[in-house]
Every structure is written in structure tokens, then in C-alpha cells.
C-alpha positions in Angstrom: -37.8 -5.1 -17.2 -36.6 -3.8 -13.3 -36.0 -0.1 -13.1 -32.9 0.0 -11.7 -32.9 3.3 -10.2 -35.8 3.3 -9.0 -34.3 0.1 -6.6 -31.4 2.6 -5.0 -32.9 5.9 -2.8 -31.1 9.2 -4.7 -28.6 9.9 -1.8 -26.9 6.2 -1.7 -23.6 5.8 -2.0 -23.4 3.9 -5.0 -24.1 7.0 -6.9 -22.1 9.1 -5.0 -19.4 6.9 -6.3 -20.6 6.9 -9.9 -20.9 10.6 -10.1 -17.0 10.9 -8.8 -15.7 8.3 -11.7 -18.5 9.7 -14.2 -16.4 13.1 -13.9 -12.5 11.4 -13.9 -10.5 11.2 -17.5 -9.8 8.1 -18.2 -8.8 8.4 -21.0 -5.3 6.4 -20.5 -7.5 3.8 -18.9 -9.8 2.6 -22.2 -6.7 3.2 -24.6 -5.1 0.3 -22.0 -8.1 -1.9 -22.1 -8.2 -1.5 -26.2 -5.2 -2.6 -26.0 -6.0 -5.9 -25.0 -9.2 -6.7 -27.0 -8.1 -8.3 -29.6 -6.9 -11.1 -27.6 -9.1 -14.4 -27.3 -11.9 -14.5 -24.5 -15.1 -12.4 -23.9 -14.6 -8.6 -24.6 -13.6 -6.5 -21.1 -16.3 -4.6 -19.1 -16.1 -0.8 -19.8 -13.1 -0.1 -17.5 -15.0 3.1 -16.0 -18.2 0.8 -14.3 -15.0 -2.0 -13.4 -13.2 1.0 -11.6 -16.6 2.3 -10.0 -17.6 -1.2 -9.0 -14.2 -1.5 -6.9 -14.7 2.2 -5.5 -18.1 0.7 -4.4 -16.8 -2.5 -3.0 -13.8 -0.8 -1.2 -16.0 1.4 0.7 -18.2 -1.8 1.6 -15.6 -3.3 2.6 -15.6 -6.3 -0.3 -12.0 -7.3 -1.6 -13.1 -10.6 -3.1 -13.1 -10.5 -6.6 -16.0 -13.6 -6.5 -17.8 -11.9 -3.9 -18.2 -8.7 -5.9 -19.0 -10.6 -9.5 -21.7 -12.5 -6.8 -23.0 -9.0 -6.0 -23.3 -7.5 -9.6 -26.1 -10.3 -10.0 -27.7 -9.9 -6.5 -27.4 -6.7 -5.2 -29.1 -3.6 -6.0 -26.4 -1.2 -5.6 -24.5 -3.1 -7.9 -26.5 -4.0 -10.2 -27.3 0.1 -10.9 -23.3 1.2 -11.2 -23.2 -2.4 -13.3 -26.4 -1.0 -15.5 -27.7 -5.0 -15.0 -24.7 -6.2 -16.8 -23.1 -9.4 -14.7 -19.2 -9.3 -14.0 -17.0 -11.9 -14.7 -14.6 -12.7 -11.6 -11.3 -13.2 -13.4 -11.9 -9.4 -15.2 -13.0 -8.0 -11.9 -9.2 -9.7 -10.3 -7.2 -8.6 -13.2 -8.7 -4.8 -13.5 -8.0 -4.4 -9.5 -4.4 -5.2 -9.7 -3.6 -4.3 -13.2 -3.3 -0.7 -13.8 -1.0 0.9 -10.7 0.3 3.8 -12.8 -3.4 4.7 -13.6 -4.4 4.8 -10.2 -1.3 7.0 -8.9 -2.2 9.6 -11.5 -6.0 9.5 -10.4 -4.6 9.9 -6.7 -2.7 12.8 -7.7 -5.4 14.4 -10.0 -8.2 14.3 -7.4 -6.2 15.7 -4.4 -5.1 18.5 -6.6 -9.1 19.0 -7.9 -10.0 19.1 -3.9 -6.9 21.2 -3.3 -8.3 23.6 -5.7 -11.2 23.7 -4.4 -10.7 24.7 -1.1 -11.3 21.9 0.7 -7.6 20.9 1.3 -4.7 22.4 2.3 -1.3 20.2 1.9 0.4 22.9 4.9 0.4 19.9 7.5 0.4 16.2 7.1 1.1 13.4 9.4 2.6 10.2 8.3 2.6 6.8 9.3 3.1 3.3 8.4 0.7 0.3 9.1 1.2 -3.2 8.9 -0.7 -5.5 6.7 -1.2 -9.2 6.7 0.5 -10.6 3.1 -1.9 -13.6 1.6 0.8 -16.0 2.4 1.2 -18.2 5.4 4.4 -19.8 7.2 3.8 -23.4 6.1 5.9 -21.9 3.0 8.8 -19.8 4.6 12.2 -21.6 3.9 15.7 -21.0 4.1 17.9 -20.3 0.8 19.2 -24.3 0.7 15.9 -25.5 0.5 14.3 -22.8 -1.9 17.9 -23.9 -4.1 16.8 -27.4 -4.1 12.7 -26.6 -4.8 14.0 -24.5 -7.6 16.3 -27.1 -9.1 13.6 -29.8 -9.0 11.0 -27.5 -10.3 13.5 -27.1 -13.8 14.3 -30.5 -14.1 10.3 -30.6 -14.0 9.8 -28.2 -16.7 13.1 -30.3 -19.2 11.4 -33.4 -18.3 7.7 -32.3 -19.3 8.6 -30.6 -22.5 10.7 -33.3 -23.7 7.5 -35.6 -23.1 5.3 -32.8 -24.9 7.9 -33.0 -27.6 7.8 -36.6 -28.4 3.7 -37.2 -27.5 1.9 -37.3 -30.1 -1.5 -37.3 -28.7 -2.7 -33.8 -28.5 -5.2 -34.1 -25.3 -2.2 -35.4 -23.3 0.0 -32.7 -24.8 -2.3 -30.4 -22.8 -2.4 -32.0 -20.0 1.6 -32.4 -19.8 1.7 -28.0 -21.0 -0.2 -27.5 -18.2 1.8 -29.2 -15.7 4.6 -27.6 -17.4 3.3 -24.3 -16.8 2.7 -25.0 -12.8 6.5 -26.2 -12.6 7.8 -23.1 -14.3 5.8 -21.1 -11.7 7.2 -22.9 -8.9 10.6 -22.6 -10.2 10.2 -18.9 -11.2 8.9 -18.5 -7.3 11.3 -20.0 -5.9 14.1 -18.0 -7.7 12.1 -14.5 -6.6 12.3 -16.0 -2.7 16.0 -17.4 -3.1 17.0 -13.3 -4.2 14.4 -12.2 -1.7 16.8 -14.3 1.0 19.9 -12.9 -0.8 18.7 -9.4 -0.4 17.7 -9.9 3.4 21.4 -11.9 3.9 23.2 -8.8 2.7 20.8 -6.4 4.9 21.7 -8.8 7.8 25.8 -8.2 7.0 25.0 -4.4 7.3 23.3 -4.2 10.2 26.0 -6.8 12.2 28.2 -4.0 11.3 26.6 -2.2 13.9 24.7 -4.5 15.9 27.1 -7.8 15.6 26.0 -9.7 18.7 22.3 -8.7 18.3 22.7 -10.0 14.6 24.3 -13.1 15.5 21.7 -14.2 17.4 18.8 -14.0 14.8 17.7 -16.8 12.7 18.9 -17.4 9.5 17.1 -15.1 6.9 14.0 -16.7 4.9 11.6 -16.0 2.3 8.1 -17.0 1.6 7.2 -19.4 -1.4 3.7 -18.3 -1.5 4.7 -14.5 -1.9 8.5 -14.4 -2.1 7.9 -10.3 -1.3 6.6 -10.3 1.8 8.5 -10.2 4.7 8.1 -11.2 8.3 7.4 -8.5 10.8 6.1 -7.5 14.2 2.5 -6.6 14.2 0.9 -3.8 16.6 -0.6 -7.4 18.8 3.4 -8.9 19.2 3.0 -11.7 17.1 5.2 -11.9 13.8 3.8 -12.7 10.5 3.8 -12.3 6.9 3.1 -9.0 5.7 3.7 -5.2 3.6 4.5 -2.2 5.7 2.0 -0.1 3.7 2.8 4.1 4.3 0.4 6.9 4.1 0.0 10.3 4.4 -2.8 12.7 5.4 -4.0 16.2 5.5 -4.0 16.5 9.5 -7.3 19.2 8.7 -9.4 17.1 6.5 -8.2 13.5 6.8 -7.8 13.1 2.6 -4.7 10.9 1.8 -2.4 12.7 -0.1 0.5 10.0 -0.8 1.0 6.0 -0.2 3.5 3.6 -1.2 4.0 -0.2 0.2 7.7 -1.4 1.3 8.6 -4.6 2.6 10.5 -2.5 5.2 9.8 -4.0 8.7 9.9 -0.4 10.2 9.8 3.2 9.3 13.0 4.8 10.4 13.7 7.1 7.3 10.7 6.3 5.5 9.4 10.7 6.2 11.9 11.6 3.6 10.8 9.6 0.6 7.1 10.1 1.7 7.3 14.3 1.8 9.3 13.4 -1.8 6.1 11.8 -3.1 4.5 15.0 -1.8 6.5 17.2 -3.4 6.5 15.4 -6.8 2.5 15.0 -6.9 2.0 18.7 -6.1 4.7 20.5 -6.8 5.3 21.8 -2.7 6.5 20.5 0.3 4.5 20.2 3.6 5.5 23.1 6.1 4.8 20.5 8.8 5.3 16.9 9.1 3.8 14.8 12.1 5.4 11.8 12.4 5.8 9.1 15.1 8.8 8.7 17.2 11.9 7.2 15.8 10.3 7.6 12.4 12.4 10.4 11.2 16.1 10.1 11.2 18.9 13.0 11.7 19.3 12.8 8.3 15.7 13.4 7.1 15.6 16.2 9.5 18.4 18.0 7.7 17.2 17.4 3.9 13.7 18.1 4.9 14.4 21.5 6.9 16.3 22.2 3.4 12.9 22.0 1.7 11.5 24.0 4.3 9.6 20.9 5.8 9.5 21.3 10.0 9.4 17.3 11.3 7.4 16.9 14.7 8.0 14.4 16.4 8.5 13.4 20.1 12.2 13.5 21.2 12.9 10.3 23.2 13.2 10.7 26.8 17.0 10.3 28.1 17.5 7.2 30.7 17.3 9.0 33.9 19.8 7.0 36.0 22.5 7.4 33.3 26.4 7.9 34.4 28.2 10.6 34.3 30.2 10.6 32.0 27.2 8.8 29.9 25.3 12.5 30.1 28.6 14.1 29.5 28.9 12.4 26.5 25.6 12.8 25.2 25.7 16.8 25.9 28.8 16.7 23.5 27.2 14.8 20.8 24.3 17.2 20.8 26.6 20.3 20.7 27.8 19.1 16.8 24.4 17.8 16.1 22.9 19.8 12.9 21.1 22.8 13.0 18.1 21.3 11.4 18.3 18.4 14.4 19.4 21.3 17.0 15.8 23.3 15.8 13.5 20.1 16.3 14.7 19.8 19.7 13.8 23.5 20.2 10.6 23.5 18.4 8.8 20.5 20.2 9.6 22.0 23.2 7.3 25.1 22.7 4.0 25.0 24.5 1.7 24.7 21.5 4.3 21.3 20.0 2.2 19.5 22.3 -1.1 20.5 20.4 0.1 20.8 16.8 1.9 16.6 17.3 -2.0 15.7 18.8 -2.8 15.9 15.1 -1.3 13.1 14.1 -4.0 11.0 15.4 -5.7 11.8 12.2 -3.2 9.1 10.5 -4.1 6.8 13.1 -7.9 7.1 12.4 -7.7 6.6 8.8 -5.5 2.9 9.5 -8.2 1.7 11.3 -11.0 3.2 8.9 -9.2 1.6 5.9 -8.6 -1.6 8.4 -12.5 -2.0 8.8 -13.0 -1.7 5.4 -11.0 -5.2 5.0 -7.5 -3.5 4.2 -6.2 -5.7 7.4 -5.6 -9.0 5.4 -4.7 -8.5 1.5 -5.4 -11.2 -1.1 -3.1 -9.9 -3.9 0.5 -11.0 -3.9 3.0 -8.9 -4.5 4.8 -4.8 -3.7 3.0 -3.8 -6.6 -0.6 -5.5 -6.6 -0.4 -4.7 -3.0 0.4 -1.1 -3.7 -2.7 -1.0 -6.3 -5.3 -2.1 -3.5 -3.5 0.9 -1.2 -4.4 3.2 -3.7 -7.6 2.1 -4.2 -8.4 2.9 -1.1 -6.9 5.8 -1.0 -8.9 7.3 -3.8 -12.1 5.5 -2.2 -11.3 6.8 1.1 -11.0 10.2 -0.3 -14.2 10.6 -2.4 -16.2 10.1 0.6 -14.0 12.5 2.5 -14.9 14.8 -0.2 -18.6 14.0 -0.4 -18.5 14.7 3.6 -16.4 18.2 3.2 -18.9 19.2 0.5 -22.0 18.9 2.7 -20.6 20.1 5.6 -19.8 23.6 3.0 -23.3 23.1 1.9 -24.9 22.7 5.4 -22.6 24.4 7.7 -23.5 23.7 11.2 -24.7 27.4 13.8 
């Protein structure tokens, strides 16, 4: 028999990661997975290795579910958090995406446990949104007549099939006619999600053309993908416009541990720092006293229900068009005069000498997207607000631990 921990040196990550889920209740977690046992199929790994395996893989940057089940036979770091158990694929999938409230609490719980620590203080956070790429492509992006017609034919699918499953009575082609049935049900039931999907994006279009009516005009007509009727079409950081989930986080400028996330199919952030200091607030009980958020990402109105809640926003104020007219500046001196005091402070606040210092924070955000973007966060291959939001906090937590296990060394060791 291998010793298995004798094939892993004592400081490798894999245990690093064991001892963090060794020491989390999961209680709610096994009462879940009991829950489904007495269904048909093998019996589920224990759900504490499943959720250490996926810590593991996250910080390895692995988000195949077959690639990790490939690893718990070859590798040696998996192997040891698997105890030499093998993992079956499917399980591996269905644990990743299937337990979002558990995850949220275990965001939540650990933050607090580092807050209480010492090792981080929810004073400042900067905020940010990030664009990922949705596992869909635009070989399935259609307009509400055709997703009407794919739908229809999809139904008349499903009638036709069970009325031959109905009257068949050979029991090997009754399978094979349930399971074409179920694949037509899917399409149809997909094709319904993207047909409201277009609904919803057809009455966002009316709004904004109540503003914006020539800009509006000239768009093209609203669509929705097939493949993942949530995701949405938006502008990435390169200029090129694809499928994806505007994922939002939020940081501890001092330490870099993410402290909130949540996943929209919102194709920017203007008043997104609101609901994000709200999450905040409703994990821990305070508000931020300082907010660092990008330009443009925090409205008037945030400003005002935020400096209620004793939340300061920083944020660049956009520069004002130098060769405007006259009565263009005129204009704008009067609207600033019955702005609100809470928009009237920001303007005063960032410009103090040290705003300049306190907003170079925010580049903490920054580095964590492209941390959690080499760790294979870039490109998802869930479907979905809500699976999508369950890999976010995955990596939130895995981000974190190791944040952790870096803040606790450098308490241990402090550099002279």
C-alpha cells in the first residue's frame, strides 16, 4: 500500500487547504448530501473532501470537472485530500454548482473568523466588476421570432414523441423515444428562458430610448443566446463583444481578502456600489467607511444613500470638456449648486491632497481580477446567474484561504 503522505512535502498546499475545510461547519452541507442518498446511483463522496478537492483545483487553476476526477487517480496532491478514493466526474460537476447558499454562508463565516482575528479590517474596500466569458457561443444567439418558432417546434416534438411512447409497445424503443423526448423538452424549455431573456432586454431597450431615443434606434434588435439564455452580450476590456456575466467583487484595499461577490448579466456597473456595500452590510453587520470605486460606477443616487450609511465613495470626478460654451458651463455651475450634499461632499473630498493616494488603492481589486483570471476564472463552463455565481464564490473562499495562510506567516515571521 502507498503512503500517501509521505508522497506530498508538509508545507504543500494541498494541506493548507485541508486544514482550512477540516476546521469549517458543515454541518448544513452533509444534512444536504443525506438528503439525496436514497436516490438510485453510487453513494456521494463525503461532501467535505468534494469541497476541499474544488478549493485545491481552484487554486491550480482546474475548472474541469473530468480533469479533476482524472487528477484524483494520478496526482499526488489529490490523491492525499481524496485519501486514494477516485472521484466520479458527474459528482465532482454537480457538487461545484449545487450548493450556492452554502458557499455564501462559508464566505461570510470565514471573513468574519479573519476579521476576528485581526487580520482584516472591512474600514476600506474597493469594488469592481469584471467581465467573464459565458460557455455559450454566437452560432446560437437569435432574435425573439426565431426562438418563438424553435420553441413551438420543440413542443410539437415533445406531443409527437409521447404519443408514440404511449402507443409503443416495445419497451427498448420506449427509451429511446423518452430520451429524445427529454432533449426536446430541454430545447423547448431553453428556448422559452431566451424568448423572456429577449422580452426582458426589449423592455430595457424602451427605457433607455426614453432617454437616448436616437442612440436606441440605431442598435440591433435585442437577442438571446440558446446555449445559455442568461448571458448577455457585452464589451470586453480587448473591444470585442461576446457572450458573458459581469461578475462583481469586493476587497479589503489592506489585505486583498474578498469580502462580497455577486454575478449580474448587467453590461456595466453604473449603480452596482450600492447593492455591493448592501451585501456588506448584511454579511457583517457595518458599512465600509470608504468605498473605492471606478469612475462612472457610482451614481448620484448611491452617493446619497451610501453617505446616509456613513459610506464615503471615492471615485474620480470626470473631467469637464474644456472648449465648452458659455452658457454650457453656466448651465452646469447651476446644476451643481442643487446637487446633493452627499454629491456636493465627494466633489470636495477627492479634491484633498491625500484623495489621490487613498483612490491608488483600488488597484488592489484590479490585482485580484487578474489573479482569479489566471486561475481559469476568464472562461466559465457552467451555465447559468446562479451556477456562475457558485464558481465566483468558490474562488472567493479559495482566493481567501491563501490570503489568509499568507497574512498568518507574515504575523509569524514578520520581516526587520
Amino acid at each position: 500500500m502507498v503512503d500517501l503522505d509521505s508522497q506530498i512535502p508538509g508545507d504543500h498546499r494541498a494541506r493548507v487547504v485541508w486544514a482550512f475545510v477540516d476546521a469549517l461547519d458543515l454541518t448544513d452541507l452533509y444534512a444536504s448530501i443525506r438528503a439525496q442518498e436514497f436516490g438510485p446511483g453510487r453513494p456521494p463522496a463525503d461532501p467535505r473532501i468534494l469541497l476541499a478537492v474544488w478549493l485545491y483545483a481552484t487554486l491550480e487553476g482546474v475548472g474541469s470537472a473530468r480533469q479533476v476526477a482524472k487528477a484524483c487517480v494520478s496526482d499526488a496532491a489529490y490523491r492525499w485530500l481524496c485519501g486514494g478514493v477516485s472521484m466520479n466526474y458527474h459528482g465532482l460537476s454537480d457538487f461545484r454548482v449545487g450548493h450556492g447558499d452554502i458557499l455564501d454562508r462559508l464566505l461570510t463565516e470565514t471573513v468574519t473568523g479573519l476579521v476576528a482575528e485581526g487580520l482584516v479590517n472591512l474600514d476600506e474596500v474597493a469594488i469592481d466588476g469584471t467581465k467573464v466569458k459565458a460557455s455559450a457561443g454566437r452560432g446560437k444567439f437569435r432574435r425573439a421570432a426565431t426562438l418563438e418558432r424553435i420553441e413551438a417546434s420543440a413542443r410539437d416534438r415533445v406531443a409527437a414523441l409521447k404519443a408514440e411512447v404511449d402507443s409503443d409497445p416495445e419497451a427498448s424503443s420506449r427509451r429511446r423515444q423518452a430520451a429524445q423526448r427529454r432533449a426536446a423538452e430541454d430545447v423547448a424549455r431553453r428556448a422559452e428562458a431566451a424568448r423572456r431573456v429577449v422580452e426582458k432586454l426589449r423592455a430595457e431597450k424602451t427605457e433607455r430610448a426614453k432617454r437616448h431615443k436616437k442612440a436606441e434606434a440605431e442598435k440591433a434588435e435585442e437577442r438571446a443566446s440558446l446555449t445559455d439564455p442568461e448571458a448577455r452580450a457585452m464589451r470586453f476590456a480587448d473591444g470585442t463583444t461576446r457572450l458573458g456575466y459581469n461578475v462583481q467583487l469586493a476587497a479589503a484595499t489592506e489585505t486583498g481578502v474578498i469580502v462580497a461577490v455577486d454575478v449580474t448579466d448587467r453590461r456595466n456597473d453604473a449603480g452596482l456600489a450600492g447593492p455591493m456595500v448592501d451585501q456588506i452590510e448584511r454579511r457583517f453587520a457595518a458599512a465600509p467607511k470608504r468605498a473605492l470605486v471606478d469612475t462612472t460606477y457610482a451614481t448620484h443616487d448611491d452617493m446619497v444613500s451610501l453617505a446616509e450609511r456613513g459610506t464615503a465613495i471615492y471615485s474620480p470626478v470626470p473631467a469637464d470638456k474644456p472648449d465648452a460654451k458659455p452658457a454650457t458651463v453656466q448651465r452646469r455651475a447651476s446644476q451643481r449648486r442643487s446637487e446633493p450634499d452627499a454629491v456636493k461632499a465627494w466633489r470636495q473630498r477627492m479634491a484633498q491632497p491625500e484623495a489621490e493616494d487613498i483612490y491608488g488603492r483600488r488597484k488592489r481589486i484590479e490585482t485580484i481580477n487578474g489573479i482569479l483570471k489566471g486561475r481559469g476564472f476568464g472562461i466559465l463552463l457552467v451555465r447559468s446567474i446562479a451556477k456562475v455565481k457558485c464558481i465566483a464564490l468558490l474562488q472567493a473562499i479559495a482566493h481567501n484561504l491563501w490570503r489568509a495562510h499568507g497574512l498568518r506567516a507574515a504575523t509569524a515571521y514578520p520581516t526587520v
